[in-house]
C-alpha positions as CSV (number, residue, x, y, z in Angstrom):
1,X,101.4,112.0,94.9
2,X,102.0,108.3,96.2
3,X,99.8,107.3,92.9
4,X,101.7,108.6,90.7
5,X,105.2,107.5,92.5
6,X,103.5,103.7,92.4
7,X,102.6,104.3,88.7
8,X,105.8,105.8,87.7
9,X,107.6,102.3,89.0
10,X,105.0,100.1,87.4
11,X,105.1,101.7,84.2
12,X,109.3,101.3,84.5
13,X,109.0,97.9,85.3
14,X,106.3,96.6,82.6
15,X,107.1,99.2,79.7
16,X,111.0,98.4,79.5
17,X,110.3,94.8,78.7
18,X,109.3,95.3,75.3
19,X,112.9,96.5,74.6
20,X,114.7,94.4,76.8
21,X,117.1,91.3,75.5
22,X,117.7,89.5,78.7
23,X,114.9,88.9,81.5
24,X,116.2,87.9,85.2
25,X,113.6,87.0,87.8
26,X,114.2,85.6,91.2
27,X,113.4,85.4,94.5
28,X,115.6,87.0,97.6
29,X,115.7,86.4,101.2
30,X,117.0,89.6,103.3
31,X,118.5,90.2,106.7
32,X,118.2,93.9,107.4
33,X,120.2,94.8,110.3
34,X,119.9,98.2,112.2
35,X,121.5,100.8,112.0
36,X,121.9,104.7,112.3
37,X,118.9,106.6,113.1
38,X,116.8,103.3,113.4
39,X,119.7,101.4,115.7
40,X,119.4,104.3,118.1
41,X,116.0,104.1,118.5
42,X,115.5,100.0,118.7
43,X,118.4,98.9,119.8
44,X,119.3,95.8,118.1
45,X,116.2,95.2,115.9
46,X,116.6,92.7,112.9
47,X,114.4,93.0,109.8
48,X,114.3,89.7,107.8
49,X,111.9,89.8,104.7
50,X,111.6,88.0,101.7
51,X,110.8,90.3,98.1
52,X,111.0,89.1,94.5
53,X,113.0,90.9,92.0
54,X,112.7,91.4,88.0
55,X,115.2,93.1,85.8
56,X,115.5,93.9,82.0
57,X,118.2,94.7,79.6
58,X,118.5,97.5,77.5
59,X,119.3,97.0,74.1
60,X,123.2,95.8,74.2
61,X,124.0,97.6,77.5
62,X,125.1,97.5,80.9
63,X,122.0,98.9,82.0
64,X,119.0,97.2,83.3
65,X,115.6,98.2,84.5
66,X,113.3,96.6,86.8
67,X,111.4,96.5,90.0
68,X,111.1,94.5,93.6
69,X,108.2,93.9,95.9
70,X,109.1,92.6,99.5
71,X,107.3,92.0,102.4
72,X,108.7,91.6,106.3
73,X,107.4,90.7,109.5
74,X,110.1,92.6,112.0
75,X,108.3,91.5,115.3
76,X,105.7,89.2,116.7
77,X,104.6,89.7,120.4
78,X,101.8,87.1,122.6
79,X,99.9,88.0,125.4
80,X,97.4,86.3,127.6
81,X,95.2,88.3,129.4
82,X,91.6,87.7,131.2
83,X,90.8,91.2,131.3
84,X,89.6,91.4,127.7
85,X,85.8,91.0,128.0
86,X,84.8,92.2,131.8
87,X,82.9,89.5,133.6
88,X,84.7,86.6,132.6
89,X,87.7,84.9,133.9
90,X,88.8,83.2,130.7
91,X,91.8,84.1,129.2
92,X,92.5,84.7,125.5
93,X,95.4,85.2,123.0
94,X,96.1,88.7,121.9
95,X,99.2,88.5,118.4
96,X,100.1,91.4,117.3
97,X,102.6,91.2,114.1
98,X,104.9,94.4,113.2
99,X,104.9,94.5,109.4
100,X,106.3,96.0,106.3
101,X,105.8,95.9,102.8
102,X,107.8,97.8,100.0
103,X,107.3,98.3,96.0
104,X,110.6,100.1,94.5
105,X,111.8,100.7,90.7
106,X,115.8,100.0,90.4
107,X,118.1,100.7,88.2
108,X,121.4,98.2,87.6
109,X,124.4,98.7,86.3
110,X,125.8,94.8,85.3
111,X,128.8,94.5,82.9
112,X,129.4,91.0,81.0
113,X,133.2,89.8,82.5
114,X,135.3,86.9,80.6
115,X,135.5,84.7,83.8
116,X,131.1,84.3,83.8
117,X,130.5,86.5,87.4
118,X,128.7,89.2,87.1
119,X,129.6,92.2,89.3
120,X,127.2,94.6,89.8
121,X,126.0,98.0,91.4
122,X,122.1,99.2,91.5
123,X,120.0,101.8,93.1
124,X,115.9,101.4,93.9
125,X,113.4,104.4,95.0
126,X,109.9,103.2,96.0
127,X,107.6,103.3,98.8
128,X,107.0,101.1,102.3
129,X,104.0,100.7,104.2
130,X,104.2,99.6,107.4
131,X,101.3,98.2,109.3
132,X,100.7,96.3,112.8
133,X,97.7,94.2,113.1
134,X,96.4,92.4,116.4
135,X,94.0,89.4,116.2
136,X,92.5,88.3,119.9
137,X,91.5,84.4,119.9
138,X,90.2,82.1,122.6
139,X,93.2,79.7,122.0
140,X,95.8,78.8,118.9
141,X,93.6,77.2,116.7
142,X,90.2,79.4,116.8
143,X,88.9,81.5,115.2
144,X,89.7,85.7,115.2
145,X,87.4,86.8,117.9
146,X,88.3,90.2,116.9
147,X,91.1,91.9,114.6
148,X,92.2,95.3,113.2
149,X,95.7,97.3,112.3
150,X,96.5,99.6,115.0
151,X,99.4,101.5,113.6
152,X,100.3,102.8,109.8
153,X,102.3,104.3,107.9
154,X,104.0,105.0,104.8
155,X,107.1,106.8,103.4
156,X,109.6,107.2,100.6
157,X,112.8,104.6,100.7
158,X,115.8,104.3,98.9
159,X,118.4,101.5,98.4
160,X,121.8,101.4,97.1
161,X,123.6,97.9,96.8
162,X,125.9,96.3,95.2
163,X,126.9,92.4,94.5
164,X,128.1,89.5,92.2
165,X,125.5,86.7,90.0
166,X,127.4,83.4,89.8
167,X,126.3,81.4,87.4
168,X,125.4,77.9,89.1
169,X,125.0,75.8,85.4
170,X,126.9,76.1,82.2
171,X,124.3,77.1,79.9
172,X,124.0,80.2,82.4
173,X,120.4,80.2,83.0
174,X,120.8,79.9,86.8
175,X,122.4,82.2,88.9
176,X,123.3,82.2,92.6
177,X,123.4,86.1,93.7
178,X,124.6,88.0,96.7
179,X,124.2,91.4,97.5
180,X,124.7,94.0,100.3
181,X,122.4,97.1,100.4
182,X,122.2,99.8,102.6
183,X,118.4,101.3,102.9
184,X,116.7,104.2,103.9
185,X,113.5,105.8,104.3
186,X,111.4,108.7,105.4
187,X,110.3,109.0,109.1
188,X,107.7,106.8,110.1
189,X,105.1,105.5,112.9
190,X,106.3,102.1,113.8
191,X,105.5,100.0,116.4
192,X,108.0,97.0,118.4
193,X,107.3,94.0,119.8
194,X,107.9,96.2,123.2
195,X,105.6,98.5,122.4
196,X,102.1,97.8,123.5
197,X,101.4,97.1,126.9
198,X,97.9,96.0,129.3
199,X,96.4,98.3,132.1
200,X,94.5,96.5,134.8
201,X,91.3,96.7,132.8
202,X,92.6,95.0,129.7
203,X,93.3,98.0,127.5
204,X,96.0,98.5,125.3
205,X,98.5,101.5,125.4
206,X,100.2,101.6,122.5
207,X,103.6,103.5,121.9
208,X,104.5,104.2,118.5
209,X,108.3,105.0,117.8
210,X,108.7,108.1,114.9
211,X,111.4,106.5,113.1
212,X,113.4,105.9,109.7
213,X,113.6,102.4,107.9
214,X,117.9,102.4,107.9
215,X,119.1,99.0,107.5
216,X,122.3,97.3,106.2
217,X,121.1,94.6,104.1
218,X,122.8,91.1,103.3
219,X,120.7,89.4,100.7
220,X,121.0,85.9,98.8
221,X,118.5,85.2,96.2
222,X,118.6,82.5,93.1
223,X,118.0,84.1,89.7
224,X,116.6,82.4,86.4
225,X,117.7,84.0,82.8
226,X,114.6,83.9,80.4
């Protein structure tokens, strides 16, 4: 099933250029910002990724096609601890980085205006994986002792936004965009920096939070017209 979801979106995203008579390509920096389900459960957590977006035009339209990959790191927690390898008194580094990574197929609706801003309205349906890996080092700059991903997961997400281009240069081949989103997912296994905790003998306890991906999403991103 998740193949044929992934191939679905790559087939929209690569097959509709062949028709398309305006290309846009860019790169977007996102705050996500909790809230519903996922507010209630982490309290204040902030999602900041960075994806890159391609769209397509169809024929004369409105319409365009395209796609967006993204990746986020929502949390990064240290610890020290000289319980890792009994015997020794030495303490080492233990980073363990709370990720995400999405691939979605979007549709936008993006009407030419007389005064050069384009308004717009769009909606995306992909997939996110989230994954947290740990890497255990003797200090900052050596190498992994050890390293793994302790938690996974994946689910379906969906995205509805909406926003202006403004075009930064007269021949209209840069664009400055903004866009608000509001995102959602199916229930997942994530963890928080809070999450993972040391006994006495130096091992973990993890405690993964069932949870969906709901963010409100402010996004800027600069666009290029090919």
């Amino acid at each position: 099933m998740k193949e044929l979801i992934f191939s679905f979106f790559l087939l929209l995203l690569f097959g509709t250029s062949l028709k398309a008579q305006n290309h846009f390509g860019g790169v977007h920096l996102n705050g996500g910002i909790a809230t519903g389900a996922l507010q209630n459960e982490v309290e204040g957590l902030f999602v900041p990724s960075v994806s890159i977006q391609g769209l397509f035009r169809l024929s004369s339209t409105p319409i365009y096609l395209g796609g967006e990959l993204g990746y986020s790191r929502y949390g990064s927690a240290l610890t020290r601890s000289n319980s890792i390898i009994n015997g020794t008194e030495q303490r080492f580094r233990i980073r363990r980085n709370n990720n995400a990574a999405y691939l979605t197929g979007l549709i936008r609706i993006m009407p030419e205006t007389s005064f050069g801003v384009l308004p717009f309205v769009e909606a995306q349906l992909g997939g996110i994986h989230t994954f947290t890996r740990s890497r255990v080092r003797e200090n900052r700059l050596s190498e992994p002792l050890s390293s793994g991903t302790e938690v996974y997961d994946w689910a379906l997400l969906y995205q509805l936004g909406g926003g202006v281009m403004i075009p930064l240069n007269e021949s209209r081949e840069t664009f400055l965009e903004l866009r608000v989103s509001y995102i959602n997912s199916g229930e997942m296994d994530i963890l928080t920096k809070q999450d993972a905790s040391y006994n006495d003998q130096g091992q973990v306890r993890l405690n993964p939070r069932r949870t969906p991906f709901e963010l409100i999403q402010p996004s800027v991103a600069v666009k290029f017209n090919f």
